[in-house]
N, C-alpha and C positions, 0 to 999 in steps of 0.2 A: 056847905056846898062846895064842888068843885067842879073842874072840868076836865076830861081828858081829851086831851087833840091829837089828831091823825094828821101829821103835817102830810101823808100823804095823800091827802083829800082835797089840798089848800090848793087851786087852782094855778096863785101866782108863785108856789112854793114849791108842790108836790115831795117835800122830805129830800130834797136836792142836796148836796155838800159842797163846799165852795173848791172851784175849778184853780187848784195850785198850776197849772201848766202853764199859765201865761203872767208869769210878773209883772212881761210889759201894761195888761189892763189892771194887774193891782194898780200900777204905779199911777197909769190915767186916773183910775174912781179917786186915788186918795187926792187929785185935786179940784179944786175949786171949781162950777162952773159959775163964771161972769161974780166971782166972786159972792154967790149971791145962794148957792146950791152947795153943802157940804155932804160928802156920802161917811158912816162910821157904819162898824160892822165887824163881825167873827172873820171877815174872809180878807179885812183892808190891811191889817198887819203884817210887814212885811219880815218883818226880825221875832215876828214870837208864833205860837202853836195858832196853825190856822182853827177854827173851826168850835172854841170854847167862848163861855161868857165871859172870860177876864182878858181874852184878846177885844173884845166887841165893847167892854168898856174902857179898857186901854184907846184905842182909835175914836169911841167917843169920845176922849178927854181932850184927846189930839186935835177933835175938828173943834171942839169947844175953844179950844187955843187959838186957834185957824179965824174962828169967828171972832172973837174980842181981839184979834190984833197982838197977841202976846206970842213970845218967841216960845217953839214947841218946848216941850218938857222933854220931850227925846222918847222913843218909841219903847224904848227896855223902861225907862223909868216910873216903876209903879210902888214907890216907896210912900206917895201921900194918898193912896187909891181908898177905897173903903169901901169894902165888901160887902 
């Protein structure tokens, strides 16, 4: 079985691509709100290619970091990532 999706059918998505013209809101999502809210995603990366799965896991490794209290791994650093 499988599925094929029309992201452009997805109400809260419509097949969108992430909006590079404002670094200034990258920079707001990639922080924390009330430390209690972390945003990860294809679009939060600010140093690597917007818009792929291995940016979107990159920034998730980041807010994982963000969450347990550990100093980031650095945003280019995807040497212990696993595919």
């Amino acid at each position: 079985d499988y599925i094929v999706q029309d992201w452009t059918q997805e109400p809260y998505i419509r097949g969108s691509y992430v909006d590079i013209s404002s670094l200034e809101a990258i920079r707001t999502m990639q922080e924390p709100i009330d430390s209690k809210i972390f945003f990860a995603g294809e679009a939060l990366p600010i140093d690597q290619d917007w818009g792929y799965a291995h940016s979107a896991a990159l920034s998730g490794k980041e807010a994982a970091y963000k969450i347990l209290g550990f100093s980031s791994p650095g945003k280019t650093d995807d040497s212990n990532m696993v595919y």
